[in-house]
OpenMM code with the backbone's topology and positions (N, CA, C; nanometers):
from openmm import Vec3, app, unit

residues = "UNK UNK UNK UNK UNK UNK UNK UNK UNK UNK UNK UNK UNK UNK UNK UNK UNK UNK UNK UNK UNK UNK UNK UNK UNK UNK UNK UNK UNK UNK UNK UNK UNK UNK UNK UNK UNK UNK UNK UNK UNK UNK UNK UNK UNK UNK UNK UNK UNK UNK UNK UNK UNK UNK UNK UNK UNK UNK UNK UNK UNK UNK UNK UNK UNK UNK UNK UNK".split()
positions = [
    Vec3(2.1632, -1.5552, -15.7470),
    Vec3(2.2355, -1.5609, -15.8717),
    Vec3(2.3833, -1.5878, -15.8437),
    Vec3(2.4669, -1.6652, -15.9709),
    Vec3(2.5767, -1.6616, -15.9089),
    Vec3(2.6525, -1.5450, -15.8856),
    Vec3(2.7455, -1.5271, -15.7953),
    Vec3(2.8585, -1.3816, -15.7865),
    Vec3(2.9962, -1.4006, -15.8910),
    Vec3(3.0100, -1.5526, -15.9909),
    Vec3(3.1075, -1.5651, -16.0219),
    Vec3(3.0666, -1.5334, -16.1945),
    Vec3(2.9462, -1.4188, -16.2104),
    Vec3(2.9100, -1.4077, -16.3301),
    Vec3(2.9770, -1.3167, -16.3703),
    Vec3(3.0962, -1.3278, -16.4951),
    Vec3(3.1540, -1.2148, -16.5364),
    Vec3(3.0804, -1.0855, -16.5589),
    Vec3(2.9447, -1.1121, -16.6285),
    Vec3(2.8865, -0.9924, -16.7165),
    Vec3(2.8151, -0.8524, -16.6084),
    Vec3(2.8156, -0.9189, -16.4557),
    Vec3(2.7604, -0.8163, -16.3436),
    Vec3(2.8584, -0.7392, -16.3162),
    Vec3(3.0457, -0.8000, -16.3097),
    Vec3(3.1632, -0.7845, -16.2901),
    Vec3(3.2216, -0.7089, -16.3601),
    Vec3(3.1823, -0.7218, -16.5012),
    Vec3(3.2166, -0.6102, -16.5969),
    Vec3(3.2624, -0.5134, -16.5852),
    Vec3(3.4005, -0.4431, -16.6165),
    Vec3(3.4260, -0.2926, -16.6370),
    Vec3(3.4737, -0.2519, -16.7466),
    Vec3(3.5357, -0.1569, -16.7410),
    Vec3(3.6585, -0.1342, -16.8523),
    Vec3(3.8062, -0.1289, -16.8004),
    Vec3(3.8926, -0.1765, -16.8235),
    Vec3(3.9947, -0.1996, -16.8250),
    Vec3(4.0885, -0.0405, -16.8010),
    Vec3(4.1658, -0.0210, -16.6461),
    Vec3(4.2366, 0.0691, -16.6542),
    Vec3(4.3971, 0.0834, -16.6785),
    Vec3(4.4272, -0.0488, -16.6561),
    Vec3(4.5590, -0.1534, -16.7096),
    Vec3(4.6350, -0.1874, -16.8743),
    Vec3(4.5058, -0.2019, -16.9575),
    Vec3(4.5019, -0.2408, -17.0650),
    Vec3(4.4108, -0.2019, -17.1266),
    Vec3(4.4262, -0.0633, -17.1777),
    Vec3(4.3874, -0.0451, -17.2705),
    Vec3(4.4532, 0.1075, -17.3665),
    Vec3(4.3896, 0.1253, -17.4851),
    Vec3(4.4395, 0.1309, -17.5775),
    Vec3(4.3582, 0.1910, -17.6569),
    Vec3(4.2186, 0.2751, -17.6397),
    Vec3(4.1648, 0.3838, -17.6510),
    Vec3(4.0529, 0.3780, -17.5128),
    Vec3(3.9543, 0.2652, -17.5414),
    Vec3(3.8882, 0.2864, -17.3961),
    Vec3(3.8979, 0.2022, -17.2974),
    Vec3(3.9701, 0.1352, -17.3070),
    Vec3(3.9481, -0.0227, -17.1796),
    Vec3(3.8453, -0.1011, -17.2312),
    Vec3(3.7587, -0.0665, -17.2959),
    Vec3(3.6357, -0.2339, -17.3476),
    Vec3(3.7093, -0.3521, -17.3567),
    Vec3(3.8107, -0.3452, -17.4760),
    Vec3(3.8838, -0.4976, -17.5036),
    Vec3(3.9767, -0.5597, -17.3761),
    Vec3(4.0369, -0.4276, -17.2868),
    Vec3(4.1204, -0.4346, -17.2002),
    Vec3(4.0138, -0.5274, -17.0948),
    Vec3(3.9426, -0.4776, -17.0548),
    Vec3(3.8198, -0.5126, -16.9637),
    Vec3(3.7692, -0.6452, -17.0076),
    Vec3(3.7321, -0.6815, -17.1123),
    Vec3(3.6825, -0.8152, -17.1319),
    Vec3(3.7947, -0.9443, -17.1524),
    Vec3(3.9082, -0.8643, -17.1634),
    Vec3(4.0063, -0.9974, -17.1570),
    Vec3(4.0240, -1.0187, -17.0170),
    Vec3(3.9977, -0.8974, -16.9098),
    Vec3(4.0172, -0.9294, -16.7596),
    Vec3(3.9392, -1.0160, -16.7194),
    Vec3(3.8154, -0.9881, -16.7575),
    Vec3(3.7114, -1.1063, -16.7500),
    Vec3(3.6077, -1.2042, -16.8338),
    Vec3(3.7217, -1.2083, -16.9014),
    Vec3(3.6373, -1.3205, -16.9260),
    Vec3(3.7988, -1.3906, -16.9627),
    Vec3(3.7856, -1.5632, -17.0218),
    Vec3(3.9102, -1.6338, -17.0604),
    Vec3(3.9975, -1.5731, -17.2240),
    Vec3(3.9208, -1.5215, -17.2803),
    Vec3(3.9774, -1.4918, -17.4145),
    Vec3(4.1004, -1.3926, -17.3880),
    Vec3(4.2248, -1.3521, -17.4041),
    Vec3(4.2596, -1.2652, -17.4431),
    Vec3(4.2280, -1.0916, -17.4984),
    Vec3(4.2256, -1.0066, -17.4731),
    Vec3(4.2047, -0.8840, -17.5630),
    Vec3(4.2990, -0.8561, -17.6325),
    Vec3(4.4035, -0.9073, -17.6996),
    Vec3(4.4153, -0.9038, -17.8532),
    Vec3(4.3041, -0.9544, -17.9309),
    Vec3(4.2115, -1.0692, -17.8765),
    Vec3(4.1553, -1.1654, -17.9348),
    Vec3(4.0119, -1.0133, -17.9754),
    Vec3(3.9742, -0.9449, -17.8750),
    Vec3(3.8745, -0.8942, -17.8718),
    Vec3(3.9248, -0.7749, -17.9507),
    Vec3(4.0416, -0.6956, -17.9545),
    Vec3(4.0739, -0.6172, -18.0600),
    Vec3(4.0702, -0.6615, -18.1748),
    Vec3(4.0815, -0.8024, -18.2542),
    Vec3(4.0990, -0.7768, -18.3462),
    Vec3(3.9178, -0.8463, -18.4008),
    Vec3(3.8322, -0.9141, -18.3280),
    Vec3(3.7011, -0.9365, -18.3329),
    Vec3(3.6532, -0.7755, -18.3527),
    Vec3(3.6879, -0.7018, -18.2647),
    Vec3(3.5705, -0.5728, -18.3286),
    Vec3(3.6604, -0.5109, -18.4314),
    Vec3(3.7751, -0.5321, -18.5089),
    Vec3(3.8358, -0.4896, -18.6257),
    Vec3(3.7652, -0.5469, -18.7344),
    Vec3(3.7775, -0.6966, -18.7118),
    Vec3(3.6921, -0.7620, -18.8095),
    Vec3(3.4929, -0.7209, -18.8020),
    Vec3(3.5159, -0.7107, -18.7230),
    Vec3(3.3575, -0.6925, -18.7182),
    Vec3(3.3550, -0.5066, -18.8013),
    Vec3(3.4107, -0.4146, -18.7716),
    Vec3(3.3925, -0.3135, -18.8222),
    Vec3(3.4541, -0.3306, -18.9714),
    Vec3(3.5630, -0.3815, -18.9955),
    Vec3(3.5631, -0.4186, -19.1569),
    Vec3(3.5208, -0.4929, -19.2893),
    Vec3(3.4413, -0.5440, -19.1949),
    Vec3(3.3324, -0.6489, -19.2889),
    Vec3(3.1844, -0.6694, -19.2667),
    Vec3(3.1353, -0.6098, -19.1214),
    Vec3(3.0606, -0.5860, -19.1457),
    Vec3(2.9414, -0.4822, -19.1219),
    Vec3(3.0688, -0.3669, -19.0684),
    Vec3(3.0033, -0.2543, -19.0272),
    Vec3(2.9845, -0.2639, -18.8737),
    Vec3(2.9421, -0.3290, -18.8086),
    Vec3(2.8572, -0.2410, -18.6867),
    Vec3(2.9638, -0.2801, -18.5476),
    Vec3(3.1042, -0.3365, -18.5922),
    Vec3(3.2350, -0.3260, -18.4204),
    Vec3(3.2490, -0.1628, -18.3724),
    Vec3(3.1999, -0.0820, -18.5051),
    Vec3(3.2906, 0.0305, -18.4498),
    Vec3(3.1559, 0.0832, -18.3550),
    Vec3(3.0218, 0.0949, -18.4229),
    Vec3(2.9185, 0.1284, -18.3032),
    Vec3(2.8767, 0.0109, -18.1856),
    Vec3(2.9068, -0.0679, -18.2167),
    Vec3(2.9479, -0.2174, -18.0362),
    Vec3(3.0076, -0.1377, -18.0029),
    Vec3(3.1527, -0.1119, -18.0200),
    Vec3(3.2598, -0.0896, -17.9200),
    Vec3(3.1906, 0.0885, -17.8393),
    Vec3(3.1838, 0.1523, -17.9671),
    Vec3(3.1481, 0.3437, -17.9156),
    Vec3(3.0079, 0.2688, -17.8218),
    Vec3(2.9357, 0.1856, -17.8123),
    Vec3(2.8137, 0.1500, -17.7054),
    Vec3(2.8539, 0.0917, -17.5710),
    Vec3(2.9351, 0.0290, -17.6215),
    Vec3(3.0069, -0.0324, -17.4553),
    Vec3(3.1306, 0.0931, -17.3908),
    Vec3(3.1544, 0.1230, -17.4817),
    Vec3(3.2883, 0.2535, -17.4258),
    Vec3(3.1621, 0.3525, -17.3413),
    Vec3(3.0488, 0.3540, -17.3558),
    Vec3(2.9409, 0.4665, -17.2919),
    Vec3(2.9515, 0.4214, -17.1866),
    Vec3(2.8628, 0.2746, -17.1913),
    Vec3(2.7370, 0.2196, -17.1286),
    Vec3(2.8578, 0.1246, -17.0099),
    Vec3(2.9584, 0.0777, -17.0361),
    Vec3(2.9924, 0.0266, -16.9678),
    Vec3(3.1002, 0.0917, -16.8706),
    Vec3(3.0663, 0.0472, -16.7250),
    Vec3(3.1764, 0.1472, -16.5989),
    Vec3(3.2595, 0.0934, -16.5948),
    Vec3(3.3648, 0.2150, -16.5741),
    Vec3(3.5375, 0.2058, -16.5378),
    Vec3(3.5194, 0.1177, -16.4343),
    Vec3(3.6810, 0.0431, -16.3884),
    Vec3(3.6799, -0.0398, -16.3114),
    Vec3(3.6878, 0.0449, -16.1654),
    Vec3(3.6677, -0.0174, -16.0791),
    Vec3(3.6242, 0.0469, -15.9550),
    Vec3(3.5340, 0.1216, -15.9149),
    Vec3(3.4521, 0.1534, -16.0182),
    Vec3(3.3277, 0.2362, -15.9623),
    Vec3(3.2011, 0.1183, -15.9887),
    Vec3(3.1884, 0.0256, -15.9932),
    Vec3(3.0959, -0.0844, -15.9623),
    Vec3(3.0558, -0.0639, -15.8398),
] * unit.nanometer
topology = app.Topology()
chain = topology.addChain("A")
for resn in residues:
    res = topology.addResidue(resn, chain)
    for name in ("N", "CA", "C"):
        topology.addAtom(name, app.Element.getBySymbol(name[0]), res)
């Protein structure tokens, strides 16, 4: 498989972030920004309900950086 797959790479962000590192973490890896991803799960929890349980699922499920 490749090693240059963000989603194996995945953490949370200990740099940037701003309650848990999720948005911090996915702007590290991947190209978007995390403003971009803060304000996607804003919109997603204000219109259509389910950013705020995404984000509380990845704030669980997904590991701090360095313990990969």
């Amino acid at each position: 498989m490749d090693e240059n797959n963000w989603l194996q790479q995945f953490s949370k962000s200990q740099r940037d972030k701003w309650i848990g590192g999720v948005c911090g973490g996915l702007g590290e890896h991947t190209p978007i920004p995390s403003w971009f991803w803060r304000f996607l799960f804003v919109f997603l929890f204000l219109f259509y309900g389910f950013g705020f349980l995404l984000y509380i699922l990845l704030w669980i499920f997904v590991p701090k950086s360095g313990s990969t």
